[in-house]
C-alpha positions in Angstrom: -10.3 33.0 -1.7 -7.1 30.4 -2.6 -7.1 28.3 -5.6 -7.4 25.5 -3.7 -10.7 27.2 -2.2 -11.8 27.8 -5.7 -11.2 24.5 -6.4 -13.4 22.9 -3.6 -16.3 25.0 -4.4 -16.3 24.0 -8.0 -16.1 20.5 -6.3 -19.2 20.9 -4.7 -21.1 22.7 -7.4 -19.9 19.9 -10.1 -19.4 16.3 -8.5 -22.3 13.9 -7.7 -23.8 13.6 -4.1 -22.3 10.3 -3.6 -18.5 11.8 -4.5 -15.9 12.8 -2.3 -15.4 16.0 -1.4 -11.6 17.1 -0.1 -13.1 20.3 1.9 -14.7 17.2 3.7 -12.2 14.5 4.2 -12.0 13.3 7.7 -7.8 14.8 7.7 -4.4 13.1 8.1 -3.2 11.3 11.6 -0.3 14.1 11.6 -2.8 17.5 11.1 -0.9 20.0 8.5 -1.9 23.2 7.3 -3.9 23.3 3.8 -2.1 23.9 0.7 -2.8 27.4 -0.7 -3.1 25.8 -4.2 -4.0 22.2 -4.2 -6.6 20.2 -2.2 -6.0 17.3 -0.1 -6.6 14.5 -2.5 -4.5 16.0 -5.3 -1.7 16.9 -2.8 -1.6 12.8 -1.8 -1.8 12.2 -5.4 1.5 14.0 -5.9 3.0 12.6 -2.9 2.5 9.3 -4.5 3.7 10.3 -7.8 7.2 11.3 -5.7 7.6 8.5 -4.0 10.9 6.2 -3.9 8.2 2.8 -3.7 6.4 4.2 -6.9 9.2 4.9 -8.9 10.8 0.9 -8.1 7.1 -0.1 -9.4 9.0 0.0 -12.7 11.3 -2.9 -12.3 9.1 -5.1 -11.0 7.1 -8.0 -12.2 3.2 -7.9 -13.4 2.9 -11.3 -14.5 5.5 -12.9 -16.1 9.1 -13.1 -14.8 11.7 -11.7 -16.5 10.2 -11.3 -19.5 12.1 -10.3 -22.9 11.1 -7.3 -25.1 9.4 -3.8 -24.4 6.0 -4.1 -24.2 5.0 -6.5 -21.4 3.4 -5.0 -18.8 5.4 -3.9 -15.4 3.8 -3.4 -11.5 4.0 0.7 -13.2 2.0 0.3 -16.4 -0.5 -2.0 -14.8 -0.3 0.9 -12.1 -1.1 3.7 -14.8 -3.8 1.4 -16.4 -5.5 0.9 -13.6 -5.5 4.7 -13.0 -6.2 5.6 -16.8 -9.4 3.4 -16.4 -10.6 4.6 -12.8 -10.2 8.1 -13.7 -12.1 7.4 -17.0 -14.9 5.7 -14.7 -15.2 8.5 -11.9 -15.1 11.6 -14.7 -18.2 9.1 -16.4 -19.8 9.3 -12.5 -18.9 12.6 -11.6 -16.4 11.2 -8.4 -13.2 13.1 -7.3 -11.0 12.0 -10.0 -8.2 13.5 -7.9 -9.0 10.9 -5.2 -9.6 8.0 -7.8 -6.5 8.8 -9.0 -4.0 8.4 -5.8 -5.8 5.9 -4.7 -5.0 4.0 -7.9 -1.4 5.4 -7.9 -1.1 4.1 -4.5 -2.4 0.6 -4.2 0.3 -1.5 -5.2 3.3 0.3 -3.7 3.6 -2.7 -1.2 4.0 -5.0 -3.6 6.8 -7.3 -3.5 9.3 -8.2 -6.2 8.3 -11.2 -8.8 4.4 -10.2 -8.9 2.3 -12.8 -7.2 5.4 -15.4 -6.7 7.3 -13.0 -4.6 3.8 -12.3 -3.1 3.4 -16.1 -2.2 6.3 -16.8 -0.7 6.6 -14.3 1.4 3.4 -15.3 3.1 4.7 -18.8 3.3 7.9 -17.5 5.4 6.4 -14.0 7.7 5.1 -15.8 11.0 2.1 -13.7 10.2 1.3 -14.0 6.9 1.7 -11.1 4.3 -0.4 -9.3 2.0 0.4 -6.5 -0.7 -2.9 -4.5 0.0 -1.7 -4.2 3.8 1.6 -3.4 3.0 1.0 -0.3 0.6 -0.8 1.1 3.4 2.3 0.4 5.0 4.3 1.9 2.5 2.9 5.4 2.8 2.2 5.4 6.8 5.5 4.5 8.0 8.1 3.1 5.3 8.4 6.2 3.0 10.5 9.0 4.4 12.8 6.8 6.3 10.2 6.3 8.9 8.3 9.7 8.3 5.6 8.2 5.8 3.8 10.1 3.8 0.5 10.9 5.5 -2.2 11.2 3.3 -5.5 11.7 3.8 -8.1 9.3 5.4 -9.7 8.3 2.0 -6.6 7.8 0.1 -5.7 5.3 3.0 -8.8 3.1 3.2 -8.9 3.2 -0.9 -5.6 1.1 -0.6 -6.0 -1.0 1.8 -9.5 -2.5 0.4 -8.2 -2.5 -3.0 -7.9 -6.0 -3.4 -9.9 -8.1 -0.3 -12.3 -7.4 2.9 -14.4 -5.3 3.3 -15.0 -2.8 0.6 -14.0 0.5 0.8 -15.7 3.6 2.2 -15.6 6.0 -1.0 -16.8 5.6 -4.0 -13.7 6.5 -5.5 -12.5 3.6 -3.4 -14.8 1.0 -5.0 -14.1 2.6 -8.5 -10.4 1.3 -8.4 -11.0 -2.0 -6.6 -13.4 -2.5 -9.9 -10.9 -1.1 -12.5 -7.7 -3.4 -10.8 -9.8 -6.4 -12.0 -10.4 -4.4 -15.2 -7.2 -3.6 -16.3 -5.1 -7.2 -14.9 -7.5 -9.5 -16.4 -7.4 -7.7 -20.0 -3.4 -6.8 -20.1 -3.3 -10.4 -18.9 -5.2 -12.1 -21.9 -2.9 -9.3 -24.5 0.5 -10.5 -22.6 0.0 -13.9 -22.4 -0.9 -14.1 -26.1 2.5 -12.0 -26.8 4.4 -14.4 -24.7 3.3 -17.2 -26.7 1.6 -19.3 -23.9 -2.1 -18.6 -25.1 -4.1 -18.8 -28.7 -6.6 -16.1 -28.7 -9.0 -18.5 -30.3 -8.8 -20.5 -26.8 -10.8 -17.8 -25.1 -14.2 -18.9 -24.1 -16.6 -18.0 -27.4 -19.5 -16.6 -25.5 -17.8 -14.0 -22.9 -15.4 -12.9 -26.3 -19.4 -12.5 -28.5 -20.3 -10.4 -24.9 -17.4 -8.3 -24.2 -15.8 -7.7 -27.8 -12.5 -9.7 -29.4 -9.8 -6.9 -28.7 -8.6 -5.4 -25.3 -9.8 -2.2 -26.2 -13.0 -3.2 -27.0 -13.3 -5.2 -23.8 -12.5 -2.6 -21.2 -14.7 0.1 -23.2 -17.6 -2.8 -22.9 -16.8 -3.0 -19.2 -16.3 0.0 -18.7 -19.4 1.2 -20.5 -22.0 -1.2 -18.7 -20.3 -0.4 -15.3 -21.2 3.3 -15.5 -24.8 2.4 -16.9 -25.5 0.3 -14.5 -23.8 2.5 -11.3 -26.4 5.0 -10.7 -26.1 6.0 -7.2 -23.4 4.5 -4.6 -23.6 1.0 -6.2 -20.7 -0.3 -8.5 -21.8 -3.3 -10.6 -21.6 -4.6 -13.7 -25.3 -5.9 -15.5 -25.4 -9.6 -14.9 -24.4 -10.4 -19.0 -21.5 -8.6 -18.4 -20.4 -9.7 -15.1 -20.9 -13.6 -15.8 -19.0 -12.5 -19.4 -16.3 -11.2 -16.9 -16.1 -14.4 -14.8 -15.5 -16.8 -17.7 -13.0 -14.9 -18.7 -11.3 -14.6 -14.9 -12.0 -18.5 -14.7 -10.7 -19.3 -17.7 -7.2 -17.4 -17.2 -6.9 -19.2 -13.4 -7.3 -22.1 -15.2 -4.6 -21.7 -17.5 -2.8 -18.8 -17.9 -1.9 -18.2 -14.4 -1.0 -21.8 -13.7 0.5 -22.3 -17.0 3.5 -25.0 -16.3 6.5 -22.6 -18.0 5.8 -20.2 -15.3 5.0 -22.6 -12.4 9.0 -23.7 -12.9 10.3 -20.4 -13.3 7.8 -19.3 -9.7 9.7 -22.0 -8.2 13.4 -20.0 -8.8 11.6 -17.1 -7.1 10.2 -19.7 -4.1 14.2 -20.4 -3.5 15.8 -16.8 -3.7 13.2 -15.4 -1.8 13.7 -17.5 0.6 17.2 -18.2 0.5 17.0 -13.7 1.1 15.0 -14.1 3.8 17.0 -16.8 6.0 20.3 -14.8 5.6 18.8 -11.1 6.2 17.5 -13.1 9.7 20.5 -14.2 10.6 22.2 -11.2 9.9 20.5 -8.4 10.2 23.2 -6.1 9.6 23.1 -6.8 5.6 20.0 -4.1 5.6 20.5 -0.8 6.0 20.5 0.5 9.4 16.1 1.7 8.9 16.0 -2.0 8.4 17.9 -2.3 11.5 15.9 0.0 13.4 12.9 -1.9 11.8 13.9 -5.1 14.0 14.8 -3.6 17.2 11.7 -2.0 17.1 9.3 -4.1 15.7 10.9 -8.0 15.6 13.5 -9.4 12.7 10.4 -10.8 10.6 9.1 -7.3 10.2 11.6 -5.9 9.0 13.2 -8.8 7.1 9.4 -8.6 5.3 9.9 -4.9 4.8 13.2 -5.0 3.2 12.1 -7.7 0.5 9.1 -6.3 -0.2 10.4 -3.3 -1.3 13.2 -4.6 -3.5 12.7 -4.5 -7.5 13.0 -7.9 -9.2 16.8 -6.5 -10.2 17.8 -5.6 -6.7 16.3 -8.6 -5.0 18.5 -10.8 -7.8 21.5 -9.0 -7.7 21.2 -9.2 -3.8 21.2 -12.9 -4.3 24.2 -13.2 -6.3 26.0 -11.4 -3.9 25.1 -13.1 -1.0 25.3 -17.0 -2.4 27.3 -16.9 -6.2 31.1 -17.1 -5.6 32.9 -14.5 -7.3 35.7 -14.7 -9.7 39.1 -14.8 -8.2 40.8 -11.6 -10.4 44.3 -12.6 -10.6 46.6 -9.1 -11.2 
């Protein structure tokens, strides 16, 4: 018997009915053989973990643009927090954690520079709109690799693309990190936002504070508490105190934070170099690289005009920008 055998069995002995087991998942579109020491889930886990698209997660914007100092949040913490807190939720349920976890590792690799802004106005310029969710499955079925992708597992695939909207997903594990994005954004919002200056804690609404506690810590381990409580079998929900605590809170952050005027000017910069990146690269293709280029003659210009940006870090897509539109000094000898 492998290790990875070993390890499938102890799956089956120890996880809940409702989890999901790797000896079971329905496979990758490219069959391989099995790994002698890992199973399928934690092989896509690491696969994630390696990727180009995970590692440019670290320059790229959570929230707020550009900000100055350490300790805002990046697309990669928020990545690891949302991990930290699904794997903290399936353990609690007895789900694959190893699942959980690439699944969480995995669902923003799509995401495009400049958070939500970058997000926005791309889906303002692609002919066919454009969504993060469907482009991290993107990500790791074609763009990773130079065309190759990364070709995970069935599960791993439908937990990112239902991370965020439609219909939910198929696992449990699936659901698990759908429920600790919202978890994990709305709480490193609130404790970002007050760093930044642009909220007073003693603005947030009195009665979801009294339900869900008066710290960030205390608020996830409230949510996170209640959620496995009240997740018996292959439900996830929160009890309805909790859950209407959780929606004040969300409401209250749209209703502000997120549309706080500072940052609407600043999302109007990233409005303009986006799409002052996206004109040029589609009249002239042969700025990308030549996957880029392959991209278009393949696929359309759009496509691949859509891929490029996407994948750039906030730093890259900038610099890019200077290059293409800021004169340059005249260096006189």
């Amino acid at each position: 018997m492998t290790i990875r055998e070993q390890t499938e069995t102890l799956e089956r002995l120890s996880l809940s009915r409702y989890a999901a087991l790797s000896e079971k998942s329905r496979g990758r579109r490219k069959p391989e053989p099995a790994d002698p020491m890992r199973p399928c889930f934690q092989r896509d886990r690491d696969r994630i973990l390696h990727s180009k698209a995970f590692r440019r997660l670290k320059q790229k914007t959570q929230v707020f643009l550009s900000p100055e100092g350490d300790h805002y949040r990046t697309r990669l913490t928020h990545t690891l927090e949302v991990s930290q807190i699904a794997r903290t939720i399936a353990r609690a349920l007895r789900l694959n954690e190893d699942l959980t976890e690439a699944i969480a590792l995995g669902h923003d690799l799509g995401h495009t520079p400049f958070g939500h802004a970058g997000e926005r106005a791309l889906n303002n310029l692609c002919p066919g709109g454009f969504a993060h969710y469907q482009q991290s499955l993107r990500v790791v079925d074609f763009l990773e690799k130079e065309g190759e992708g990364l070709n995970l597992s069935w599960e791993v695939r439908n937990g990112i693309v239902t991370h965020t909207r439609g219909t939910w997903a198929r696992t449990m594990e699936g659901r698990t990190v759908r429920i600790a994005d919202h978890i994990a954004f709305l709480n490193h919002d609130i404790e970002d936002a007050i760093s930044a200056g642009v909220l007073d804690p003693a603005a947030l609404p009195a009665e979801a504070i009294r339900v869900l506690g008066n710290t960030k810590s205390r608020r996830i381990t409230t949510m996170i508490t209640d959620l496995v409580q009240h997740s018996p079998r292959n439900t996830m929900q929160f009890s309805p105190e909790v859950e209407g605590a959780y929606n004040t809170l969300k409401d209250f952050m749209y209703a502000t934070v997120y549309v706080d005027k500072e940052a609407k000017r600043e999302e109007k910069k990233v409005d303009k170099l986006v799409g002052a990146l996206y004109e040029r690269l589609s009249a002239e293709p042969d700025l990308m690289p030549n996957f880029y280029i392959q991209i278009a003659f393949n696929e359309g210009i759009d496509r691949a005009v859509a891929d490029y940006i996407s994948g750039m870090s906030d730093e890259f897509a900038t610099n890019l920008f200077e290059e293409l539109f800021v004169p340059k000094k005249w260096a006189v000898l």
